[in-house]
C-alpha positions as CSV (number, residue, x, y, z in Angstrom):
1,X,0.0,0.0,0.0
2,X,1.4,3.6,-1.3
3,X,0.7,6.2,1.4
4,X,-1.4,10.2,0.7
5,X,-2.0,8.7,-3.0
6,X,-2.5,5.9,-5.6
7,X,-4.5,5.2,-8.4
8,X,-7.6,5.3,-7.0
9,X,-7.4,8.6,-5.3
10,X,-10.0,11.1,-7.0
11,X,-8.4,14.6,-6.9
12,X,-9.6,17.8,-8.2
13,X,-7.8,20.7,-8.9
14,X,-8.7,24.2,-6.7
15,X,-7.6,26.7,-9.5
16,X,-8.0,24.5,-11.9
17,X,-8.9,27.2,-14.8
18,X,-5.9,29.4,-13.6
19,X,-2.5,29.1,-16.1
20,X,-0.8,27.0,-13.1
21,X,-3.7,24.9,-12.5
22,X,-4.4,24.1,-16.3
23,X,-1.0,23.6,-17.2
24,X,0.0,21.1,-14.0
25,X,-3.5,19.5,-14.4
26,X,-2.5,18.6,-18.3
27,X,0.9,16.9,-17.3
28,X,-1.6,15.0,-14.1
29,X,-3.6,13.8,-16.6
30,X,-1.0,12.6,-18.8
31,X,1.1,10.8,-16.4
32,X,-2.2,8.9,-15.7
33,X,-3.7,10.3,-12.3
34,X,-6.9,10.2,-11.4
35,X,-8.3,13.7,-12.0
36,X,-12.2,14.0,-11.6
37,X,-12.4,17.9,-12.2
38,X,-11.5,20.8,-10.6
39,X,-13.0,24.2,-8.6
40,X,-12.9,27.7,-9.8
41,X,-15.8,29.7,-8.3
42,X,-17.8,31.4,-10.9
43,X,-17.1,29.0,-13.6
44,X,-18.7,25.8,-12.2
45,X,-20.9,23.9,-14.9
46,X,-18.3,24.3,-17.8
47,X,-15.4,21.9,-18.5
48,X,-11.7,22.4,-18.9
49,X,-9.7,19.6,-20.1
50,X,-12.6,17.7,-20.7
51,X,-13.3,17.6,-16.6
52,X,-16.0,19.2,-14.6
53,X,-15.7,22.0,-13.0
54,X,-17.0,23.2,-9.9
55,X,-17.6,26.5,-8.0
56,X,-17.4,24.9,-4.2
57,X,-15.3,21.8,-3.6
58,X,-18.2,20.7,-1.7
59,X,-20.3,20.3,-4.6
60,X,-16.9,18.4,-6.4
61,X,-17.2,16.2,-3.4
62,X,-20.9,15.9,-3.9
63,X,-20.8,15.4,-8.0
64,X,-17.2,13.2,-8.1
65,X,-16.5,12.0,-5.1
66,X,-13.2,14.0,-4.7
67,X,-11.2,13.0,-1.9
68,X,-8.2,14.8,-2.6
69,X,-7.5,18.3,-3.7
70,X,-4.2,20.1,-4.9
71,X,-4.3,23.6,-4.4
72,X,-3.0,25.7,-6.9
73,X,-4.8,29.3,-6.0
74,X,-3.0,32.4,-5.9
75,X,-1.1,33.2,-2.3
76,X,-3.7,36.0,-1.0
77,X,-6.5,33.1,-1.3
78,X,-5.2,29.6,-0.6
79,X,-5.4,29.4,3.0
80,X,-9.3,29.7,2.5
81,X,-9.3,27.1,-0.3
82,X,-7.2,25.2,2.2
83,X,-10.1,25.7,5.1
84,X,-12.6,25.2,2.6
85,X,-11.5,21.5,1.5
86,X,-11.2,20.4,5.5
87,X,-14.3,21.4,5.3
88,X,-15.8,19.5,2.5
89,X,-14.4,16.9,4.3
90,X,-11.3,16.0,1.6
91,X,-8.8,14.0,3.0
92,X,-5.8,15.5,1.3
93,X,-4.8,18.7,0.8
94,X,-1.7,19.0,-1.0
95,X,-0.7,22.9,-1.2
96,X,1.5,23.7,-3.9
97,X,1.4,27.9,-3.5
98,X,3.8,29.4,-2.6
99,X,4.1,32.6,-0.7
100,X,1.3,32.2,1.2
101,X,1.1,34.8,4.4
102,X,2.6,32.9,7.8
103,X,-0.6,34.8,9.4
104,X,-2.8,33.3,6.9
105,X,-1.2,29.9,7.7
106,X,-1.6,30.2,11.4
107,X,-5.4,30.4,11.0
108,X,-5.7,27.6,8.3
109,X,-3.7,25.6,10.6
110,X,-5.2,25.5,13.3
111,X,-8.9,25.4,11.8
112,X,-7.9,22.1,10.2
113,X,-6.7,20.7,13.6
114,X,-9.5,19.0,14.4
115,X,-10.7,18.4,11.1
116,X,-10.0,14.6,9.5
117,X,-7.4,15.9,7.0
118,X,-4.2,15.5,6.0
119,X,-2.3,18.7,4.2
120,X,0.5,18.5,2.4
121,X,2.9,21.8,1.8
122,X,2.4,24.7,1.4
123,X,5.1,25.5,-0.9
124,X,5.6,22.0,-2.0
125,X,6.2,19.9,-5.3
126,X,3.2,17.6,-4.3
127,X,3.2,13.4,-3.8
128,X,4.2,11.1,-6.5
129,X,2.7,7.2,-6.3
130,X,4.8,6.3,-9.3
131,X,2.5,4.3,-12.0
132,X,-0.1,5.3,-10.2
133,X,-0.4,9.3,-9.3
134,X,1.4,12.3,-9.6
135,X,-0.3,15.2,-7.6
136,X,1.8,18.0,-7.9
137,X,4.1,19.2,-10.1
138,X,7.2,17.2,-10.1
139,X,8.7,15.7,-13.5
140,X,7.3,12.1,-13.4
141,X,9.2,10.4,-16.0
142,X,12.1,10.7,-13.2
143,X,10.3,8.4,-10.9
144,X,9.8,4.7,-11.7
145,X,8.0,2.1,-9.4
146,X,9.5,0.3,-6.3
147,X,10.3,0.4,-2.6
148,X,12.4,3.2,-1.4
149,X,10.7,6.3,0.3
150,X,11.9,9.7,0.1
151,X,10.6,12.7,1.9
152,X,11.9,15.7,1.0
153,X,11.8,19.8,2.4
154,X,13.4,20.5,-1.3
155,X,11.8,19.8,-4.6
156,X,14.8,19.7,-7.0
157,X,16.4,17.4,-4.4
158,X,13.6,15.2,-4.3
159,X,13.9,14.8,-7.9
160,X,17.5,14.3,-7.4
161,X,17.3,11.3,-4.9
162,X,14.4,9.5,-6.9
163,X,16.7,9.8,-10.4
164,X,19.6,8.3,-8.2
165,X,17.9,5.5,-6.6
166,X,16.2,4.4,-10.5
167,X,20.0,4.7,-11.8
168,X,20.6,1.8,-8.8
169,X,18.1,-0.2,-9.9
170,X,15.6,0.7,-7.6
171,X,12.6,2.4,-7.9
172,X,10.4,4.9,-5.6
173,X,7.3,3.7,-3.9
174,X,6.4,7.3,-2.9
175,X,8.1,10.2,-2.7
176,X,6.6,13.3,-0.5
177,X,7.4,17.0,-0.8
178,X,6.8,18.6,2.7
179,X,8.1,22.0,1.6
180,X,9.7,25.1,2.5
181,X,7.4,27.3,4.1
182,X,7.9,27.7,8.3
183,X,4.1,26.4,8.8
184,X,3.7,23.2,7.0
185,X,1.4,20.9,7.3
186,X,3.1,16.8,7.7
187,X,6.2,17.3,8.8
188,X,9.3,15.5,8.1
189,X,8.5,13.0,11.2
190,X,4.9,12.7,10.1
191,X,6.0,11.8,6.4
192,X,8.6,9.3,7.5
193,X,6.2,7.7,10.0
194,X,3.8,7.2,6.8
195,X,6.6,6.0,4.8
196,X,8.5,3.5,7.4
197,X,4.9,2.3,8.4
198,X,4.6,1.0,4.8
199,X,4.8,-2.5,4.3
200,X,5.6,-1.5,0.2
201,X,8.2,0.8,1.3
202,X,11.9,-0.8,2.2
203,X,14.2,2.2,2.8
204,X,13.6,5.7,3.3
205,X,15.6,8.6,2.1
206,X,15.1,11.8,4.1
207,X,16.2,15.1,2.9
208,X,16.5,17.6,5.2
209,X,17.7,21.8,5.3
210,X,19.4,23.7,7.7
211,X,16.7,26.2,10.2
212,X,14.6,24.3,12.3
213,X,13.8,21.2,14.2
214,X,12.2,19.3,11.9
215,X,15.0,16.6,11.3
216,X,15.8,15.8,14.5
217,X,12.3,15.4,15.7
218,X,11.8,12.5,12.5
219,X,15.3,11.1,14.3
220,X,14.2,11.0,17.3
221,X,11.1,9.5,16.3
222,X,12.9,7.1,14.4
223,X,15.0,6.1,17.1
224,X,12.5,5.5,19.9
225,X,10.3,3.4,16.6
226,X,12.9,0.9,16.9
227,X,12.3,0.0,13.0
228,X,14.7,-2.1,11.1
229,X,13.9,-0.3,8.0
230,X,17.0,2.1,6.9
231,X,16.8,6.0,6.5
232,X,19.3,7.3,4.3
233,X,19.6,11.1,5.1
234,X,21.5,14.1,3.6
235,X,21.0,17.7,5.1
236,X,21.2,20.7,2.9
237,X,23.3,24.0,3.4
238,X,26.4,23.0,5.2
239,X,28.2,26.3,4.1
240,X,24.9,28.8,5.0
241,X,26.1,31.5,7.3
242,X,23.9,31.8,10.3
243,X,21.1,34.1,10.5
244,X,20.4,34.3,6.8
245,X,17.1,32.5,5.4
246,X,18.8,30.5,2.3
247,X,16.2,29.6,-0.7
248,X,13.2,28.8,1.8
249,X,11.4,30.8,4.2
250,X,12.2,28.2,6.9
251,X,16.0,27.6,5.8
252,X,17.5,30.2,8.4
253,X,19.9,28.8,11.2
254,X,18.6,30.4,14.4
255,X,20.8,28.1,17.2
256,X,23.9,25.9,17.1
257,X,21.4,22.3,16.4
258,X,19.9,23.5,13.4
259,X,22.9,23.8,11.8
260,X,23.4,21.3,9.1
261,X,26.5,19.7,10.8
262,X,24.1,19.6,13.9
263,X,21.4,18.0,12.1
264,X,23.6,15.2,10.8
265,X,25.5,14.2,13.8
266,X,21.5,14.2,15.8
267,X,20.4,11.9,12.6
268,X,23.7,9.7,12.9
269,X,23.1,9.2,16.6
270,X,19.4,8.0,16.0
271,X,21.0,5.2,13.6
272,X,20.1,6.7,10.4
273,X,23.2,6.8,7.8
274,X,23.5,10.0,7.0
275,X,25.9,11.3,3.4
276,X,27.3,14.5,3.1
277,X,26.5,15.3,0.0
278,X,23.2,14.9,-2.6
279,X,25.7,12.7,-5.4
280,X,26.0,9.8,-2.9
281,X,22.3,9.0,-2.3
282,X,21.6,6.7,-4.6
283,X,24.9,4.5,-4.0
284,X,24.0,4.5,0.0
285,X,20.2,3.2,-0.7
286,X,21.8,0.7,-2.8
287,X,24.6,-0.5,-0.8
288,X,22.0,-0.4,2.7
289,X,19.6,-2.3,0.9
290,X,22.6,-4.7,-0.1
């Protein structure tokens, strides 16, 4: 069993009729996912790319059974469309905006606390299910079907690890894009529970930046776990200089263990195997695995 998304996943697109929406929700469509429409207020009743579309996500819910959205809504509006699908009771909400306001965040966050939903991102490439589904917007002919996890804070990086581990041999059973923002929604710990809880899943690779606490917390996790399954981590921005925010809003070292060296000696300790730089991924899954 794949974790967030597989082939039978019905997603819809929020933005759907927007250039982001319609040009992601093409190259969805063409890898094979399951897209049952979308949600643009104002234009429900018409189609686009031969799908329904919807004004609410409620009434996608209603018509299509949608149970997973990817948001794709401009920054100023996409924590509503976020509160709107916990509300139309979707199960996953994978948020691929960027830029959205941390204040706006806060409040989407904690309205979907108690809600049953899962969010993915903001600021995110999306999940991959390789074969199967490709919500979000990462290049799928990269990933090919098998067992190795990755969770990822980067996008390029994920990409990067999933290329190494086919070159091996291998292949990805799903690969998760948390993303960059400071308020996420599945963490690195929650995404490598999912992943090591998998009984399709053999080995996780975990990719991890400097700022934060994000990476030890999934070690730690790990650690107390007591899974047998490997992790096979690499932290980015070993050179950063303190203080300054590097790429992602949540990449900014703030103390001495959020540093990447930090990181990595925390992750070692936990018994993951950790490689110091992104070239040596695929070799370490390979040579773990045996």
């Amino acid at each position: 069993m794949s974790v967030l998304v597989n082939k039978d996943s019905k997603i819809i697109v929020q933005g759907f009729t927007g250039s982001e929406g319609t040009f992601h929700a093409e190259q969805m469509i063409a890898y094979g996912t399951n897209v049952v429409g979308g949600v643009t207020p104002g234009k429900g009743g018409q189609t686009h790319l031969e799908k329904p579309v919807f004004n609410t996500v409620k009434e996608a819910v209603e018509a299509v059974g949608a149970n997973t959205t990817i948001i794709f809504v401009p920054p100023a509006f996409a924590a509503d469309a976020i509160m709107e699908a916990s509300d139309a009771a979707i199960d996953v909400i994978i948020t691929i905006t960027e830029g959205i306001p941390v204040a706006d965040m806060i409040k989407a966050s904690n309205y979907i606390k108690d809600k049953n939903c899962r969010l993915v991102g903001p600021n995110c490439p999306g999940v991959i299910t390789p074969d199967e589904a490709k919500v979000g917007i990462m290049p799928g002919f990269v990933f090919k079907k098998g067992r190795v996890g990755v969770v990822s804070k980067s996008g390029t990086l994920t990409y990067e690890a999933a290329d190494q581990v086919v070159k091996q041999g291998l292949g990805v059973s799903t690969a998760i894009g948390i993303g960059g923002d400071p308020i996420i929604g599945t963490t690195t710990k929650e995404a490598l529970e999912l992943l090591i809880n998998d009984s399709e899943t053999d080995c996780v690779v975990m990719i991890g930046e400097i700022g934060g606490q994000l990476e030890g917390d999934a070690a730690q996790w790990y650690k107390e776990s007591g899974s047998s399954k490997p992790v096979v981590g690499f932290i980015a921005g070993e050179t950063a200089p303190a203080g300054r925010t590097m790429g992602h809003a949540g990449a900014i070292v703030g103390g001495s263990d959020d540093t990447a060296q930090a990181k990595k000696r925390i992750m070692r300790a936990c018994g993951m195997y950790v490689v110091d730089s992104p070239a040596e991924i695929g070799k370490k899954v390979a040579e773990v695995l045996g």
